[in-house]
N, CA and C atoms as an extended XYZ file, in Angstrom:
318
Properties=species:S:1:pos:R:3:atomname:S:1:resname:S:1:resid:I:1 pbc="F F F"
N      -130.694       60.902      -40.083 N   UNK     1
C      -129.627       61.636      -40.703 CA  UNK     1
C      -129.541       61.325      -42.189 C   UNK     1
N      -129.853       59.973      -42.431 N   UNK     2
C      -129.942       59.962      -44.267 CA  UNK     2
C      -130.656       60.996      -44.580 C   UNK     2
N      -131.818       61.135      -44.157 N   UNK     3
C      -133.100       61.773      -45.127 CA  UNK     3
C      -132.544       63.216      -44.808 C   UNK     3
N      -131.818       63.828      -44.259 N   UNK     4
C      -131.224       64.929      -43.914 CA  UNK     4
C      -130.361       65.115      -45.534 C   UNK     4
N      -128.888       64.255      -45.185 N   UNK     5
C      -127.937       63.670      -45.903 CA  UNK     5
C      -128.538       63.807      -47.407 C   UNK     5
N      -130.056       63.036      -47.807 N   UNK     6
C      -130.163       62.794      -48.874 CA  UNK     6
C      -131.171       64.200      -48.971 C   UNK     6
N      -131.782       65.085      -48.780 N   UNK     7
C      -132.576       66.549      -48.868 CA  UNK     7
C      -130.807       67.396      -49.641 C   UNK     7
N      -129.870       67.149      -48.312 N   UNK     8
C      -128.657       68.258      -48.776 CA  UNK     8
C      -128.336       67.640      -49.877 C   UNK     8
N      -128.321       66.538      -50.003 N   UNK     9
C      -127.592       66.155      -51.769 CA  UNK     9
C      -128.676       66.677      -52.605 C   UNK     9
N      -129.917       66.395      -52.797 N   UNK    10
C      -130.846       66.623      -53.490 CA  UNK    10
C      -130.657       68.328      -53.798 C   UNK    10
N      -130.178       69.391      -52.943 N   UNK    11
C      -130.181       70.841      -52.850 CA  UNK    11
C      -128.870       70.980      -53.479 C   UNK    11
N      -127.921       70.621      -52.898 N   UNK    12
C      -126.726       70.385      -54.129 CA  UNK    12
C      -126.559       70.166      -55.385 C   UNK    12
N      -127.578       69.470      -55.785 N   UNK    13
C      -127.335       68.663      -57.569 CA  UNK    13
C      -128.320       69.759      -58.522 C   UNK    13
N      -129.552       70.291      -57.210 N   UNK    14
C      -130.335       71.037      -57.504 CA  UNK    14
C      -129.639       72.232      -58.038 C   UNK    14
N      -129.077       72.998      -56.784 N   UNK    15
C      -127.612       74.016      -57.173 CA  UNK    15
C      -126.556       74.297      -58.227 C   UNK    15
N      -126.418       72.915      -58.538 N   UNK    16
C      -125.447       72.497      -59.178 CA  UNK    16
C      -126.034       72.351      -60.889 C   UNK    16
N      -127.369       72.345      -60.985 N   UNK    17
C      -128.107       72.448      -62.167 CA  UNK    17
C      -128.153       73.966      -61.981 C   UNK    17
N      -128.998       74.519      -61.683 N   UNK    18
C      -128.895       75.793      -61.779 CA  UNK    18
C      -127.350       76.700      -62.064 C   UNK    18
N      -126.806       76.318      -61.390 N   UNK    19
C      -125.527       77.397      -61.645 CA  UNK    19
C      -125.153       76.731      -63.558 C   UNK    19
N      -125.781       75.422      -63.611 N   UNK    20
C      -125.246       74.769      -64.895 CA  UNK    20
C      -125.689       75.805      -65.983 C   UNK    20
N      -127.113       75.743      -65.563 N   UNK    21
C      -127.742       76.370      -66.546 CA  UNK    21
C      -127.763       77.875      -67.078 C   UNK    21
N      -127.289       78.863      -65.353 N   UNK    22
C      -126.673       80.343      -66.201 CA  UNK    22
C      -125.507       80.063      -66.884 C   UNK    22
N      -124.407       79.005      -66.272 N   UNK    23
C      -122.991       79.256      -66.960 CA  UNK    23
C      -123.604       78.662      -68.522 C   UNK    23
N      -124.299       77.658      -68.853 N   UNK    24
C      -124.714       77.906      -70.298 CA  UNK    24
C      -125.711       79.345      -71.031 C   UNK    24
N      -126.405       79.634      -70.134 N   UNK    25
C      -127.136       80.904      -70.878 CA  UNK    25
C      -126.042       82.122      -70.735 C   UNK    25
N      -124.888       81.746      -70.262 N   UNK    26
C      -123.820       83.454      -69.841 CA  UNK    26
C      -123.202       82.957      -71.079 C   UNK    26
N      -122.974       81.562      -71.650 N   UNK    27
C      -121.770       81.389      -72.797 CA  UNK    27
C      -122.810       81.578      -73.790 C   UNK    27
N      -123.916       81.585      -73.979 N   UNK    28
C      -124.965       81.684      -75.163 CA  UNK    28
C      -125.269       83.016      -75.280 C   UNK    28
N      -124.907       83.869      -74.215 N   UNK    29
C      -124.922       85.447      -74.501 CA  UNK    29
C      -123.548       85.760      -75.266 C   UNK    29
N      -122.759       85.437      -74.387 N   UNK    30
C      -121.521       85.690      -74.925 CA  UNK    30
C      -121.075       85.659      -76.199 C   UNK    30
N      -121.583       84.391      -76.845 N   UNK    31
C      -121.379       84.205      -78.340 CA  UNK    31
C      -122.357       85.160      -79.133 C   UNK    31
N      -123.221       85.328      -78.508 N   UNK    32
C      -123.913       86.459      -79.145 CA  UNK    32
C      -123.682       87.985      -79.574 C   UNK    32
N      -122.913       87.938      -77.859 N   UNK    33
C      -122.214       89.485      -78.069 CA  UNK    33
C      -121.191       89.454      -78.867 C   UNK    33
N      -120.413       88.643      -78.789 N   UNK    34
C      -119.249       88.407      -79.942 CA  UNK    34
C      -119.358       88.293      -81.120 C   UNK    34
N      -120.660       87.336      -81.931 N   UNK    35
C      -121.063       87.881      -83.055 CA  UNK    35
C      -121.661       89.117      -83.502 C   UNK    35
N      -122.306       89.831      -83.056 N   UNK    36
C      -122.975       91.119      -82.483 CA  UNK    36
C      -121.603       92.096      -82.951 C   UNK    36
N      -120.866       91.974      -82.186 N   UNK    37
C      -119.333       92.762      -82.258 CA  UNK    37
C      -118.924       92.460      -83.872 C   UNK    37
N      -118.829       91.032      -83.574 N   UNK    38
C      -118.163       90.835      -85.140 CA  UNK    38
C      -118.924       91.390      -86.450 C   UNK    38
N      -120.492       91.447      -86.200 N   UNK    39
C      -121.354       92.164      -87.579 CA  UNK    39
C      -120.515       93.849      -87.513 C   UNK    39
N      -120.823       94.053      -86.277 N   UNK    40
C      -120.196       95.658      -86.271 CA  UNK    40
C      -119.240       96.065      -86.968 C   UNK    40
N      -117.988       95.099      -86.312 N   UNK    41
C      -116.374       95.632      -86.845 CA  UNK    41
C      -116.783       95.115      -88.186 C   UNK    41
N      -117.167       94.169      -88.756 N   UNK    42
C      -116.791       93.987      -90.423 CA  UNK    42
C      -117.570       95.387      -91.233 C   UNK    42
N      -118.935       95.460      -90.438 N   UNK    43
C      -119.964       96.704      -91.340 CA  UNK    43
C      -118.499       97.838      -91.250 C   UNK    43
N      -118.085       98.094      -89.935 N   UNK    44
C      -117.618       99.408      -90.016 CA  UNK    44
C      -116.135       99.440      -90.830 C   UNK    44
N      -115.668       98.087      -91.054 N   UNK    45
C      -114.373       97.986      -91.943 CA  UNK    45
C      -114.918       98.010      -93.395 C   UNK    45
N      -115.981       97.822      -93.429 N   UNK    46
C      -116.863       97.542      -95.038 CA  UNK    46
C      -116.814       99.226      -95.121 C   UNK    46
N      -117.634      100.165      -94.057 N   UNK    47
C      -117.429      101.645      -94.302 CA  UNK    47
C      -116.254      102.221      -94.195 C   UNK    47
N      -115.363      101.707      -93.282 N   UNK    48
C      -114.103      102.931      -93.415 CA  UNK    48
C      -113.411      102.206      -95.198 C   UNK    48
N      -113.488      100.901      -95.580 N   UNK    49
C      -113.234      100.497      -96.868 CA  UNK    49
C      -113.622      101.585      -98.093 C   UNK    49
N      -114.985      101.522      -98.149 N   UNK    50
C      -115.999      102.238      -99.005 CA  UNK    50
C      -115.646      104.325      -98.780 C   UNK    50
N      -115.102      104.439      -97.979 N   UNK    51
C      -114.799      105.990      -97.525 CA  UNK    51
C      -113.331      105.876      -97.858 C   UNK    51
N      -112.436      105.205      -97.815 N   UNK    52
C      -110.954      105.660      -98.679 CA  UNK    52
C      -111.000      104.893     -100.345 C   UNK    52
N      -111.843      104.118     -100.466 N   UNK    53
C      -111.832      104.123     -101.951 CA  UNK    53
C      -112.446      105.027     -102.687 C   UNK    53
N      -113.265      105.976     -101.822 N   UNK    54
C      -113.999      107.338     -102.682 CA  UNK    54
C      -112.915      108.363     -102.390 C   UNK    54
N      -112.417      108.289     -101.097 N   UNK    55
C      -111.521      109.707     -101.418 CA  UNK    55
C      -110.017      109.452     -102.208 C   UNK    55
N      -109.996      108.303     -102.362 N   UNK    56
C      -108.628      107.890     -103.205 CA  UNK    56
C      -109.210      108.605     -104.691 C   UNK    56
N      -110.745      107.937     -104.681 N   UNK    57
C      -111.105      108.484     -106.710 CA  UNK    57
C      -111.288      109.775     -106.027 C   UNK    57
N      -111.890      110.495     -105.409 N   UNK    58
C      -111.875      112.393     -105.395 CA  UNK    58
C      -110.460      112.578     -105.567 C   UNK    58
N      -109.321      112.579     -104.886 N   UNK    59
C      -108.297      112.487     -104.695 CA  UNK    59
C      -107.511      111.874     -106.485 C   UNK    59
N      -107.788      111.279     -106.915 N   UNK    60
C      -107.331      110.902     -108.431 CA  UNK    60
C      -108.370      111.574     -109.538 C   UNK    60
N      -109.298      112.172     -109.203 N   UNK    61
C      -109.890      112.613     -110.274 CA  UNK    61
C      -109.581      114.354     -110.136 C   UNK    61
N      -108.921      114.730     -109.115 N   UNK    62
C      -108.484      115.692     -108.410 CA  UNK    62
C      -107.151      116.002     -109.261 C   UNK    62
N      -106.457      115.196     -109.106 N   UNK    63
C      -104.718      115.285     -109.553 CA  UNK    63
C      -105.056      114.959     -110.864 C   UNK    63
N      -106.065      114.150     -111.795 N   UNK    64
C      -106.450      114.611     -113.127 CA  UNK    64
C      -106.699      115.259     -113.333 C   UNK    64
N      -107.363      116.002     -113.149 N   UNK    65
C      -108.053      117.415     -113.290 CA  UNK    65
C      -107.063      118.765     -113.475 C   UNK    65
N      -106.079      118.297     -112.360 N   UNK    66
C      -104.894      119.226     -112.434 CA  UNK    66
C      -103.874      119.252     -113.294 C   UNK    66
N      -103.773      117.800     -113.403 N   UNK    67
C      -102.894      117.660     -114.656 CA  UNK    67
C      -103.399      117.731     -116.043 C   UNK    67
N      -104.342      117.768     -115.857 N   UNK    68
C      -105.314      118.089     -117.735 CA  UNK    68
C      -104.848      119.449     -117.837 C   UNK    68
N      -104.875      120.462     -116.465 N   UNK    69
C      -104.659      121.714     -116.729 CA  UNK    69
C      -103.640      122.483     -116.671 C   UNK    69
N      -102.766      121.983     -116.302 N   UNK    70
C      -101.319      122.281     -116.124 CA  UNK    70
C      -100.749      121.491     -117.875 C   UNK    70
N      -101.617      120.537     -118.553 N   UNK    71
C      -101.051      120.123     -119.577 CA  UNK    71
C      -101.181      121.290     -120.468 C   UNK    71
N      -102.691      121.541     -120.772 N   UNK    72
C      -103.196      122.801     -121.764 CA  UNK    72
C      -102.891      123.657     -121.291 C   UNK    72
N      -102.070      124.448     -120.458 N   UNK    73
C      -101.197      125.622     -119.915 CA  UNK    73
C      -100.055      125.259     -120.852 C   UNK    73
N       -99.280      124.504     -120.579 N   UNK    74
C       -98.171      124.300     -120.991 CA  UNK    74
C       -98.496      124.316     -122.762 C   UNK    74
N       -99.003      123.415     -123.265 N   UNK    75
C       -99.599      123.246     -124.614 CA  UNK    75
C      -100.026      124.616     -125.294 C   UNK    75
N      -100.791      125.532     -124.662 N   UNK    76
C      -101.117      126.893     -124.952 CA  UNK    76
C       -99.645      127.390     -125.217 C   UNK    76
N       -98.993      127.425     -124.635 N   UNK    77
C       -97.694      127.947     -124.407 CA  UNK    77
C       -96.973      127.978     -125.441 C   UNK    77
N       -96.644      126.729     -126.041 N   UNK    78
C       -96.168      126.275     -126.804 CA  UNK    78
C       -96.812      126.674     -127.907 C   UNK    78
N       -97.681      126.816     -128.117 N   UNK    79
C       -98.427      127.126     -129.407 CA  UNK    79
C       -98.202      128.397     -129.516 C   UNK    79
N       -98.256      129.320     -128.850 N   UNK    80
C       -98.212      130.580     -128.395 CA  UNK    80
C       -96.859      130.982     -129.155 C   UNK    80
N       -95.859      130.248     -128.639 N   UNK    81
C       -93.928      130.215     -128.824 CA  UNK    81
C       -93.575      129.646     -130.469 C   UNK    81
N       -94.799      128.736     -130.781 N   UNK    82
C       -94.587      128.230     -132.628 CA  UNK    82
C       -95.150      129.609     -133.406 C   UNK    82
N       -96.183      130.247     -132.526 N   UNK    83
C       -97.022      131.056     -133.365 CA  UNK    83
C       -96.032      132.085     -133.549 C   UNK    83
N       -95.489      132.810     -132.636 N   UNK    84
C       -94.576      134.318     -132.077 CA  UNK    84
C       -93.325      133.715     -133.222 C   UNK    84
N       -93.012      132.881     -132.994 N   UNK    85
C       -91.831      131.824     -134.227 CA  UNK    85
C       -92.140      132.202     -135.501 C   UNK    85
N       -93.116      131.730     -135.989 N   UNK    86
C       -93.867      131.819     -137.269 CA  UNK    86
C       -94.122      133.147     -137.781 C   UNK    86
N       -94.426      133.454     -137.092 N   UNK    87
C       -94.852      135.259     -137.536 CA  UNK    87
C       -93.512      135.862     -137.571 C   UNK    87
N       -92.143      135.759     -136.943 N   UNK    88
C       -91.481      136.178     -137.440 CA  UNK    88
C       -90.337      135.559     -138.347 C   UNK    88
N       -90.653      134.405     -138.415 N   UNK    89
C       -90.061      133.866     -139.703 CA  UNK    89
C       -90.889      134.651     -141.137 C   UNK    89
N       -91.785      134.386     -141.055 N   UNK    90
C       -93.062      134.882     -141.846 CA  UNK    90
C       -92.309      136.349     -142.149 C   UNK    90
N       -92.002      137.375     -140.762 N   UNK    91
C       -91.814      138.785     -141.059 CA  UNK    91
C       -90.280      139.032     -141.734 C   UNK    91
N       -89.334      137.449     -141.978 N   UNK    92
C       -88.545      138.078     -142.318 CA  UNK    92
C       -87.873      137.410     -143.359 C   UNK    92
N       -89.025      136.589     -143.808 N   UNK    93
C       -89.077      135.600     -145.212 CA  UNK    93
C       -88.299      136.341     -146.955 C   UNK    93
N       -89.141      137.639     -146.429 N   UNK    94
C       -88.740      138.334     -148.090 CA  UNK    94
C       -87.179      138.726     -147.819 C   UNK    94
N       -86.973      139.507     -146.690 N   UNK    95
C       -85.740      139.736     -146.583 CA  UNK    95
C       -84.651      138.278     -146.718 C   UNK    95
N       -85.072      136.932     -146.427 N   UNK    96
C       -84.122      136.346     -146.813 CA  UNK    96
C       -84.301      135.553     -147.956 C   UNK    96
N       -85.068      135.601     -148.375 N   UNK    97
C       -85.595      135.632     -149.917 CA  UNK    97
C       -84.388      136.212     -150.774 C   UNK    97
N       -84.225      137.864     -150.424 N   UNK    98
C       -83.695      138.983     -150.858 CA  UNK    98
C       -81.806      138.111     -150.680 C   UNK    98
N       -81.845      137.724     -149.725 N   UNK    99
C       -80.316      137.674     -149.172 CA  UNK    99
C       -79.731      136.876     -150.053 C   UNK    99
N       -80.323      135.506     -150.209 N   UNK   100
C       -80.284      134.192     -151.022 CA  UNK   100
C       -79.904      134.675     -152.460 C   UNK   100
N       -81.114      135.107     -153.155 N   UNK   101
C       -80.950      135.737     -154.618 CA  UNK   101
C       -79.868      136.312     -154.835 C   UNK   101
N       -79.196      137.258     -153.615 N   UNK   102
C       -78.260      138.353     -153.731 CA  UNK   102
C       -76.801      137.215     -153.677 C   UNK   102
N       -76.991      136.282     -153.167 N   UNK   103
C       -75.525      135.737     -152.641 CA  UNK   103
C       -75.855      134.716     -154.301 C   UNK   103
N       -76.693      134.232     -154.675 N   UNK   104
C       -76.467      133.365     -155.432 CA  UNK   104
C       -76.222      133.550     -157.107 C   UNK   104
N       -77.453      134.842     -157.280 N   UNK   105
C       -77.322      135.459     -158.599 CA  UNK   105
C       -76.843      136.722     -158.064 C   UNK   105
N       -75.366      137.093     -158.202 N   UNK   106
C       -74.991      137.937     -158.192 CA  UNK   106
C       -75.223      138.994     -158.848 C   UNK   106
């Protein structure tokens, strides 16, 4: 019965290595897959990063663009409103030319 006794221990420790050795090659995958994962999520936070800092500049070179042109609208405008001003100050210069002289040298 020893040599029985001592075969089943021997198949036990035997067992008992083996199961040792997947539960270390299952945690040596594991860390693998987990770094594996972790290259992924950072690459794909590095791309969704790199994809709202370009559409933030499309998006700001966008609302510049608009506002350059909504400025020289407005600016045209204005020039437009000094000019229409001018021309009729201009058209009615002699007449108060005329008015002045009349009120001052009687």
């Amino acid at each position: 019965m020893d040599a029985q006794g001592d075969n089943l221990l021997k198949r036990l420790v035997e067992q008992e290595r083996t199961l040792a050795d997947k539960v270390e090659a299952a945690q040596t995958e594991a860390q693998a897959i987990v770094a594996e994962a972790r290259e992924k999520a950072e690459a794909v936070a590095a791309d969704a990063r790199e994809r709202a800092e370009r559409i933030a500049r499309e998006q700001r070179d966008a609302g510049q663009k608009e506002a350059d042109a909504e400025r020289s609208e407005i600016v045209a405008g204005a020039e437009s409103a000094v000019a229409s001003v001018r021309q009729a100050a201009e058209a009615r210069r002699d007449d108060a030319v005329k008015l002045v002289l009349e009120r001052v040298l009687p």
